[in-house]
C-alpha positions in Angstrom: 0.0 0.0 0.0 1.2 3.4 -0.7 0.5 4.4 2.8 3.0 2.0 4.2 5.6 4.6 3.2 4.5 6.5 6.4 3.1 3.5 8.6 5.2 0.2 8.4 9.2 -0.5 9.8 10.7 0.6 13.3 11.3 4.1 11.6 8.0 5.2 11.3 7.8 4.8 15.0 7.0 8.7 15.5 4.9 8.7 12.2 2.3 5.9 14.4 3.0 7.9 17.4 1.6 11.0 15.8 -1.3 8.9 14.1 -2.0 7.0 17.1 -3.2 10.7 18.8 -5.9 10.6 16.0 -6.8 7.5 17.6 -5.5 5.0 15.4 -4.6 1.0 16.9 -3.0 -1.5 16.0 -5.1 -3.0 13.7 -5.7 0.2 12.0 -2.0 0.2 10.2 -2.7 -2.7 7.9 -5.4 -0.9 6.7 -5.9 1.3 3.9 -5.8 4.9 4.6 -8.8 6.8 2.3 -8.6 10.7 1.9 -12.1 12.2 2.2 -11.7 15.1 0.6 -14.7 17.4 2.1 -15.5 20.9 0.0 -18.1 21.6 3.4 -18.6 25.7 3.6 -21.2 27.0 5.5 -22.1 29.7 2.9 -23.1 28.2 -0.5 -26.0 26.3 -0.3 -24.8 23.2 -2.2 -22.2 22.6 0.3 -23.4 23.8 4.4 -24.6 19.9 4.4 -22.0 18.0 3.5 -20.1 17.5 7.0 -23.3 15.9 7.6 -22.8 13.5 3.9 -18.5 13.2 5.2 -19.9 11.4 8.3 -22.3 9.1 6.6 -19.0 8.7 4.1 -16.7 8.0 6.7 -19.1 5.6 8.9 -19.3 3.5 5.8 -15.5 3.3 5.2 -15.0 2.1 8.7 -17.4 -0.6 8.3 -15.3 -1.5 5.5 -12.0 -2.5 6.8 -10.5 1.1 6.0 -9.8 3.8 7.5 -10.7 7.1 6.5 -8.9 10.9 7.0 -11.3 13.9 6.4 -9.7 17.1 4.7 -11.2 20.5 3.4 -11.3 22.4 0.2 -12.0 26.4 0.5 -15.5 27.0 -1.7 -16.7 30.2 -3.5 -20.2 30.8 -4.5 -20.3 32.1 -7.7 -24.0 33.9 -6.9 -23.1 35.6 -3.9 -19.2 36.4 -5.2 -21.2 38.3 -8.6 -21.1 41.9 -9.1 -18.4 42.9 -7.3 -14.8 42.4 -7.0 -15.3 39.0 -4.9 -16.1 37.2 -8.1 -12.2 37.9 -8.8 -11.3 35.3 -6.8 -13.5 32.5 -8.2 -11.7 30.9 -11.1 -8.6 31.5 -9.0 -10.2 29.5 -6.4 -10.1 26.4 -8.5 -6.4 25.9 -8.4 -5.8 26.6 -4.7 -8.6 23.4 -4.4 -6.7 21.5 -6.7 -3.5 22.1 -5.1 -4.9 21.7 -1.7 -5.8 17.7 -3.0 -2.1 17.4 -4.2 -0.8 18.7 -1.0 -2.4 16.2 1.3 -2.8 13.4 -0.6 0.9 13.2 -1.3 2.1 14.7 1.9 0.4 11.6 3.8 0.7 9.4 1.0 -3.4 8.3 1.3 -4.0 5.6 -0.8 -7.3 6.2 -2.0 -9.6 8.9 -2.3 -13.2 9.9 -2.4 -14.0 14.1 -3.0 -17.3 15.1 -2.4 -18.0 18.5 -4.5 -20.9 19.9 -5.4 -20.7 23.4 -6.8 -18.9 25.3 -9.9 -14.8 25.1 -9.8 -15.0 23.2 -6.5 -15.8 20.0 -8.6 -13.3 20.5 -11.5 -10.8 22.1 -9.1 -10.6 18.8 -7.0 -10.4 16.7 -10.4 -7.8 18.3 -11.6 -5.5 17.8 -8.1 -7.5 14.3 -7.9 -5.6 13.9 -11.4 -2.2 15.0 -9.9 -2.2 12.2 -7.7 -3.2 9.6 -9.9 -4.7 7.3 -6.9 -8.1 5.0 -7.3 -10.5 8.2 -6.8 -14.7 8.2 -6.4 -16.6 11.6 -6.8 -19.9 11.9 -4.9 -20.9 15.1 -5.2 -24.1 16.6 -2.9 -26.9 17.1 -5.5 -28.8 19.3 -7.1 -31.1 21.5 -5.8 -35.0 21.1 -6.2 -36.2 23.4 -8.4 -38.3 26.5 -6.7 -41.8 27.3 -7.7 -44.5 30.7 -7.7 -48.1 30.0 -5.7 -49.1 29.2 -9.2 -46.9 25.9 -9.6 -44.7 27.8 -12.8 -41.2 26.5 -11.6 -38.3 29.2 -11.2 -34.8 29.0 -10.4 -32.2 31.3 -9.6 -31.4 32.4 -13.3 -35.3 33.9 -12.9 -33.8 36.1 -10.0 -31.3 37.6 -11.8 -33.5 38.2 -15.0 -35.8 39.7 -12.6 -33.4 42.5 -11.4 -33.4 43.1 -15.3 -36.8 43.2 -14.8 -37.5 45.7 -12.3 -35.1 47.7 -13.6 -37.3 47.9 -16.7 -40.3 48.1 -14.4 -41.9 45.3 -15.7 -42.0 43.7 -12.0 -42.5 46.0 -9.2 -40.6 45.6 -5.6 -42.9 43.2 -4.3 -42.7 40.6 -7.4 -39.0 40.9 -7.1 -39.1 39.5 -3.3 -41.1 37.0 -4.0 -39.0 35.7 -6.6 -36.3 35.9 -4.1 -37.8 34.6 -1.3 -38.6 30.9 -3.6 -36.6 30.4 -6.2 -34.0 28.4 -4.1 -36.0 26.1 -1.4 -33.4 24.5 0.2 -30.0 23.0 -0.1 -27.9 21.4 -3.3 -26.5 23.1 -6.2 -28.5 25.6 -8.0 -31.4 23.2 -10.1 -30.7 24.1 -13.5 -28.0 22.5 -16.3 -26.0 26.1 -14.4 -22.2 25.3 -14.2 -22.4 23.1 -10.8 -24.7 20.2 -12.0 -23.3 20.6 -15.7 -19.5 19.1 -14.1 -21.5 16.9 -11.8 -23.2 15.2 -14.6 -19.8 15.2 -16.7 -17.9 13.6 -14.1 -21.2 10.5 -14.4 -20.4 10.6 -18.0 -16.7 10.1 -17.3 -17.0 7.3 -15.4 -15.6 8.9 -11.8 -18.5 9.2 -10.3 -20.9 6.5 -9.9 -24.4 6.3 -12.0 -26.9 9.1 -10.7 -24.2 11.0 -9.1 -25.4 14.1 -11.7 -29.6 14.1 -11.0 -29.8 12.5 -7.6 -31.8 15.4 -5.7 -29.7 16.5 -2.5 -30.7 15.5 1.1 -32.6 12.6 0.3 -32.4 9.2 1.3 -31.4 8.8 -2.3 -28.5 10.2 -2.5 -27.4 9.0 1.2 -27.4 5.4 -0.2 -25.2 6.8 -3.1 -22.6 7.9 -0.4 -22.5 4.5 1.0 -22.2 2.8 -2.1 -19.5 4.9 -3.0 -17.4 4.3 0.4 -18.0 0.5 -0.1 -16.2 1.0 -3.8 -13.5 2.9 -2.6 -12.9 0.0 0.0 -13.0 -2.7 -1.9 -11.0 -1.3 -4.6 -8.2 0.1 -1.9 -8.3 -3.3 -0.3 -6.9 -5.4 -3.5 -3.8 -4.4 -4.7 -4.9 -5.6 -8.3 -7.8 -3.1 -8.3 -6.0 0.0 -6.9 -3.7 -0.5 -9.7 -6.2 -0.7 -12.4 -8.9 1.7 -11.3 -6.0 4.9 -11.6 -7.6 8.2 -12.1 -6.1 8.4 -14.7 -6.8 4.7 -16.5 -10.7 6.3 -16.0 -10.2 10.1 -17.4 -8.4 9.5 -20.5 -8.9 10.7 -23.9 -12.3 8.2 -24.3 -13.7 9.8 -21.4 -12.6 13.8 -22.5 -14.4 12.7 -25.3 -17.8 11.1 -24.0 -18.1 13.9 -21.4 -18.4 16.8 -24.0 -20.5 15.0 -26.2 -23.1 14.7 -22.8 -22.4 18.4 -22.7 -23.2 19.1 -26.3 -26.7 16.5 -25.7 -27.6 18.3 -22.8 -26.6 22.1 -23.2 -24.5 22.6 -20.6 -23.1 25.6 -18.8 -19.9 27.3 -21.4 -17.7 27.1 -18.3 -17.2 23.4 -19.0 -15.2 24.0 -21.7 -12.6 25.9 -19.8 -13.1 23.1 -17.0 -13.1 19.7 -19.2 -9.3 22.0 -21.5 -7.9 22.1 -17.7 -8.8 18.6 -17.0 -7.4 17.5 -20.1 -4.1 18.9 -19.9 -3.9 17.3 -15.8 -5.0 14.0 -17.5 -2.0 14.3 -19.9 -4.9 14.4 -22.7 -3.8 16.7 -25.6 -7.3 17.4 -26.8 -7.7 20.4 -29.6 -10.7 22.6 -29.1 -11.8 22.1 -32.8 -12.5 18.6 -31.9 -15.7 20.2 -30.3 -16.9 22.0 -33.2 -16.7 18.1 -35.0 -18.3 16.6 -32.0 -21.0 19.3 -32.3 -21.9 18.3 -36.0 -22.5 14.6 -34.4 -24.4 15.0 -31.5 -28.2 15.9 -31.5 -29.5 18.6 -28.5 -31.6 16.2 -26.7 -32.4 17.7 -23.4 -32.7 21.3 -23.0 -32.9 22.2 -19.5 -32.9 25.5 -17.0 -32.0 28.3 -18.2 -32.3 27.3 -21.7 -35.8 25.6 -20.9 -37.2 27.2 -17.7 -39.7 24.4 -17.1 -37.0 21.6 -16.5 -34.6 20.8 -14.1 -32.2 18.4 -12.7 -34.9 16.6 -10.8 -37.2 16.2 -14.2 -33.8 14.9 -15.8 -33.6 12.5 -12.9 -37.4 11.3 -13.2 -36.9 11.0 -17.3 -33.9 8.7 -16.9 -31.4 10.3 -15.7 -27.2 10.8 -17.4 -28.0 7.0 -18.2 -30.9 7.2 -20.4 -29.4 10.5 -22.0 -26.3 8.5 -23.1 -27.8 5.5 -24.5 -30.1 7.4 -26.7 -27.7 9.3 -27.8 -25.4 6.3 -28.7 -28.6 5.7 -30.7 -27.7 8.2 -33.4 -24.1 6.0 -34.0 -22.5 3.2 -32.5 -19.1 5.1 -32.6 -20.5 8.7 -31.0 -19.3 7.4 -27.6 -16.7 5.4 -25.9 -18.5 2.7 -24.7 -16.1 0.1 -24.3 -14.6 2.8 -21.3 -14.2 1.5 -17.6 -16.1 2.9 -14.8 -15.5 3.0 -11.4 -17.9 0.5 -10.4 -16.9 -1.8 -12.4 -17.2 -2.8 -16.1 -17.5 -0.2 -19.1 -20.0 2.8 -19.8 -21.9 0.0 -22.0 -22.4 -1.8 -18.9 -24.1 1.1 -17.0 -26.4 2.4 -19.4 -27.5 -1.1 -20.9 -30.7 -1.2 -19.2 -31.5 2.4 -19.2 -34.5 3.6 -20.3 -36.0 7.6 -21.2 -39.3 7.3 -19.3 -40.9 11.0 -20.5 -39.7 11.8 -23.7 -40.7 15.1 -23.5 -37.9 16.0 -21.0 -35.4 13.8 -23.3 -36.0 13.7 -26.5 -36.0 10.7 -29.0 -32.9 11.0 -31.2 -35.6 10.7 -34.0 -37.1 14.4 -32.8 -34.1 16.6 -31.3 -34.3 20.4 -30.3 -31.5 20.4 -32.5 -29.2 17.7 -35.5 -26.3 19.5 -33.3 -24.6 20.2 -30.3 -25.2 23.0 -27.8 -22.1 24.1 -27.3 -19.6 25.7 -30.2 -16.2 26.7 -30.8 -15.8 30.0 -33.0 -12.5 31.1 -34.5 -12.0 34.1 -36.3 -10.1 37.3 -36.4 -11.2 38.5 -33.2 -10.8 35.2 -31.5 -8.2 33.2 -33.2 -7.5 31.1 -30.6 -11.2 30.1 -30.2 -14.2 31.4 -28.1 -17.2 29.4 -26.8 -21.1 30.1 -27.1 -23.5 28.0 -25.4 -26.0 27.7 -28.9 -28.6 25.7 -26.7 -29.4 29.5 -25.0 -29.2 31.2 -28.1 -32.9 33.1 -28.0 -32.6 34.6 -31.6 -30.6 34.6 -34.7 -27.7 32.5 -35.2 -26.3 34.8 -37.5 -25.9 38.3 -36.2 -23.7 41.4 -37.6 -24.0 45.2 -35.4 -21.9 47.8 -34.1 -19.2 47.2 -31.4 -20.2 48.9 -27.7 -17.0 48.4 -25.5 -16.6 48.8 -21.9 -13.2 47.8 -20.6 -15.1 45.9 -17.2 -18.1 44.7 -15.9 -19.2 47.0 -14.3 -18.7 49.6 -16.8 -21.1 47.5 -19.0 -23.8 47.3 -16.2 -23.5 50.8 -15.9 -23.7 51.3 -19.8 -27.1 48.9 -20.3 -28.7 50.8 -17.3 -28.1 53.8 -19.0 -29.4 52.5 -22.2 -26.3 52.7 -24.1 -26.8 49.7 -25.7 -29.2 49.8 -28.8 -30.9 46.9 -30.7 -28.6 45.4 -32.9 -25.2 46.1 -31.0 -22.9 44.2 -30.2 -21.8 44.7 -26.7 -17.8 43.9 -26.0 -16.8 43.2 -22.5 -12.8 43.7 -22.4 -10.0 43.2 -19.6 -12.0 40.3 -17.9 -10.1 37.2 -18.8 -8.2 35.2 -16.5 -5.1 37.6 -16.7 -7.2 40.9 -17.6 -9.7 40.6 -15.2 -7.7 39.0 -13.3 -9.6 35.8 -12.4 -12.2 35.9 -15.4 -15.4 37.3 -13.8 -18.7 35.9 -14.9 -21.2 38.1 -16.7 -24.4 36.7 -15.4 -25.6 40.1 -14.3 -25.3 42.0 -17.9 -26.4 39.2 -19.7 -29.6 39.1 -17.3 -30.0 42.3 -18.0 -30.1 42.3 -21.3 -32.7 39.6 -20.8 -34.6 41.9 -18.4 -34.9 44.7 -20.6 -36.2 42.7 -24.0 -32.9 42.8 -25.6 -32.2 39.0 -25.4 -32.7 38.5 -29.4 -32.2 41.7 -30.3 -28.0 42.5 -29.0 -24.7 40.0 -28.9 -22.3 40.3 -26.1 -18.8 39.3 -26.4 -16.2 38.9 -24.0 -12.5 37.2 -22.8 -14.6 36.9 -20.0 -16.9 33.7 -19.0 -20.3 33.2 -18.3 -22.5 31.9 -15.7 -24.7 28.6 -16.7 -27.6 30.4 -16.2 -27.1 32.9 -19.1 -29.0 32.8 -22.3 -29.1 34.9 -25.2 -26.4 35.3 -28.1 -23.5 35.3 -25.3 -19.8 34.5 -26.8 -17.3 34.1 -23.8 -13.6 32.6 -23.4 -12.7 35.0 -26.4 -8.5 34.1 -26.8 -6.4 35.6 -26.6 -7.7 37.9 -24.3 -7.4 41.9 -24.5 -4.7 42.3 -21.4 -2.4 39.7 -23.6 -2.8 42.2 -27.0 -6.0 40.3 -28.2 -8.0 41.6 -31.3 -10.8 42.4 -28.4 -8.6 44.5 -26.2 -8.2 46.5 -30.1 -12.0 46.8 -30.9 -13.1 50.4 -31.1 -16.9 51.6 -30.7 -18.4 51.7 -33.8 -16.9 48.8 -35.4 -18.6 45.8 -37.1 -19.1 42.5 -35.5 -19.6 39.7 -37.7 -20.7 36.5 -35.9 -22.3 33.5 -37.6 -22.6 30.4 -35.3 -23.5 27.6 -37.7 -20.2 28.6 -39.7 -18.0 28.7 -35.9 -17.2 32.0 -36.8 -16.7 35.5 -35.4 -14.6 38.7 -37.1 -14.6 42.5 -36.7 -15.0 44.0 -40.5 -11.4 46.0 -40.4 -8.5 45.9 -43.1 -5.7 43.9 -42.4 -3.7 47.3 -42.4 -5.8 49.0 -39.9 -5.6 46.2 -37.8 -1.5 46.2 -37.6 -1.8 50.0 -36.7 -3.8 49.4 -33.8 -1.3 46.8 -32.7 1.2 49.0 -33.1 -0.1 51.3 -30.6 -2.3 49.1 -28.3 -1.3 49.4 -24.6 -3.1 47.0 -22.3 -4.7 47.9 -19.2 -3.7 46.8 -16.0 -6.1 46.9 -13.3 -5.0 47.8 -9.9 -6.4 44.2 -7.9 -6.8 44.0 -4.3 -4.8 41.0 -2.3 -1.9 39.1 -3.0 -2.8 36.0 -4.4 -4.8 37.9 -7.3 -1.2 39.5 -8.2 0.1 36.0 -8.2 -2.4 34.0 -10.4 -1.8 37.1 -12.6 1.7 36.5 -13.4 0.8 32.2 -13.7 -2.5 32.2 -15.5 -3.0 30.8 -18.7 -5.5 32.2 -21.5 -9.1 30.3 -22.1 -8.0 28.5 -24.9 -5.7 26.6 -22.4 -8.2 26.2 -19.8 -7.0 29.0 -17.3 -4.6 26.8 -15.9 -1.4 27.9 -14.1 1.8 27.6 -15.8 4.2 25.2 -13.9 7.1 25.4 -15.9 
């Protein structure tokens, strides 16, 4: 076992020592040691429960033969971090997790772990550091929220909030309205209950095979999802406990390319949030996968939009996914449309391959997933554009796309966020703009905010079909609307975008994967000549740091090592 390296031979004596003040015996050193690696924070509502889910996790190891060493992961919530400079520090957040895994797994040389996630970079953040370790590994992550619902029965969520502010700011809603969207649109714990950035990597680390079947639609707090933490200690066990298993049920012998593959066609079939792209790129590169983003684009063409969920369908949510089927009935009809669209032949951490899991799967309402015969769409709902302005890709989530695929206006730059809130307040922005958010990627921003409030509201306001927004920033996964993010490179590294000027035309055409500004190639190489990036003044020191590190989009954000 790896952990004999700091429990077995007369010198480890002060190693046991140490361990037996935890309250370890004698017995307890020929047992495997399991890392529980707990992302419990009392402020986001898909996590203040799970010290409760560690302890079920932990009991259940125990009765297992193992024994089992709780650690934390910081969390951000992305919804209470927005609008203001706290949302700098969420990206950034998801490399402290993932060096907080690598840290104590291999400083205490754990041979097995089991993370238990639940919202936005928290769950790729402790994949990619799960990755870095490379030891047998089981996600259960704490499950999504139910969805909230008006006196009437309609269903809302907590994309409906924020378009509400848009809302009221129009005075379409008064005061009142506005509470009472905010008072039950979020009725209790689990991550927010649409296909939002938290349950889109929870039901992509299903498809991967890392996480047992249901881990992505399982409703939080139920007995449910109890019995799925249990099962998922008693796997960890057994694997940790035969030295044949621990070696073949690797992290990394799981996420390889097969499974980089089958979770972004999920993604594509389902509509997911346009942060998994930056997520699944920084996974990739942690899973030694070299995986080109115009492999999307191709994946895209293959895979039909089968399940369009909140906020691209405001009627369904996670729990309706669940009730229809679940990740298991969206992947085997979607291997209905070809036999070589997914990896089945993968392994899975339960045993056997992705074939094995969904074999008796079955959709049981149609009309939440689709027959592969009726789609919402022949294609994916996610695409890659490349162009002048991003030649080094940007990302558009086409399953929120509330208009025209095709779209052509006048640039309307603001160098922040906030600078663009102020600006559609003000009504700045006309129909048929295009509206350019600048100086908000990873390195601009620093931390690459997410634009959930502009985009809401330009949904508030009535001009969801009717403008584009652009930006080296990211979105939330509760944005709709013709909302292109991720653009690379960004403006604070001398991208096209930081070089836009007001006035300019925006071509974008989504079916084509492209996006250009209509300038001369010679007018172009003047601006370059005379671009100056800004650099924001950014408050702490770790901000300054992850500056000087970060990567762009294109490479997922991630932190240069070398």
């Amino acid at each position: 076992m790896r952990s004999d390296e700091v429990k077995k031979g007369w010198h480890r004596a002060p190693h046991r020592s140490l361990l037996r003040a935890t309250g370890l015996k004698d017995e307890d050193f020929d047992k495997p040691f399991i890392g529980v690696a707990n992302s419990f924070i009392e402020i986001i509502p898909g996590h203040f429960f799970l010290n409760k889910y560690a302890e079920i996790v932990k009991d259940e190891i125990r009765k297992n033969g193992c024994v089992p060493f709780e650690f934390n992961t910081i969390g951000v919530d992305d919804g209470i971090a927005m609008g203001h400079d706290g949302m700098l520090y969420s990206l950034p957040s998801r490399e402290i997790i993932a060096n907080s895994i690598e840290t104590v797994m291999n400083a205490h040389k754990l041979d097995a772990l089991i993370c238990i996630p639940n919202c936005d970079k928290i769950t790729p953040g402790m994949v990619m550091g799960a990755l870095r370790v490379n030891v047998p590994t089981i996600f259960v992550t704490g499950g999504p929220m139910r969805a909230g619902h008006l006196p009437d029965g309609t269903p809302i969520d907590l994309a409906t909030v924020f378009e509400g502010v848009g809302k009221f700011e129009k005075g379409e809603i008064d005061e009142e309205k506005l509470y009472q969207l905010e008072c039950l649109a979020c009725p209790g714990g689990g991550s927010c209950s649409g296909m939002f950035t938290a349950n889109s990597m929870n039901t992509l680390i299903e498809a991967m095979g890392i996480a047992l079947k249901g881990n992505g639609t399982i409703l939080a707090l139920t007995p449910e999802r109890e019995e799925l933490l249990r099962k998922a200690a008693r796997r960890i066990c057994e694997i940790a406990k035969d030295e044949k298993l621990t070696q073949e049920y690797k992290i990394k012998n799981i996420i390889n390319e097969k499974a980089i593959h089958n979770a972004f066609v999920v993604d594509m079939a389902m509509g997911g949030s346009s942060n998994t792209v930056l997520h699944m790129m920084a996974i990739a590169k942690e899973a030694d996968v070299d995986f080109d983003l115009h492999k999307l684009n191709e994946i895209a063409r293959h895979t039909s939009h089968i399940a369009k969920i909140s906020p691209s369908l405001q009627t369904v949510h996670m729990e309706d996914i669940h009730r229809a089927g679940g990740m298991s009935a969206v992947m085997k009809e979607i291997s209905r449309r070809s036999d070589t669209i997914l990896y089945l032949d993968n392994p899975v951490i339960e045993g056997g391959t992705v074939a094995d899991r969904i074999k008796d799967a079955e959709v049981k309402d149609p009309s939440v997933i689709h027959p592969i015969e009726n789609p919402y769409s022949e294609v994916g709902g996610l695409a890659i554009l490349f162009g002048n302005l991003a030649e080094e890709g940007c990302v558009i989530k086409t399953a929120g796309i509330t208009g025209s695929r095709k779209f052509r206006g006048k640039a309307v730059c603001f160098d922040s966020q906030q600078e663009a809130i102020e600006g559609i307040t003000s009504g700045k922005v006309k129909e048929g703009d295009v509206v350019v958010i600048r100086y908000e990627g990873p390195k601009g921003g620093p931390g690459m905010q997410e634009m959930l409030a502009p985009t809401s509201l330009i949904m508030g306001m009535g001009l969801g079909d009717k403008v584009a927004l652009i930006t080296d920033g990211r979105f939330s996964g509760a944005t709709r609307g013709l909302s292109i993010g991720h653009v690379s490179p960004e403006a604070a590294e001398g991208g096209m975008i930081g070089l836009l000027k007001d006035g300019d035309i925006i071509e974008i055409d989504v079916d084509n994967f492209s996006i250009n500004v209509d300038l001369p190639q010679e007018e172009i190489e003047k601006r370059k000549k005379e671009f100056k990036p800004i650099k924001k003044e950014v408050p702490g020191k770790w901000l300054k740091q992850y500056r000087m590190l970060v990567t762009n989009a294109s490479n997922g954000a991630v932190l240069k090592a070398e």
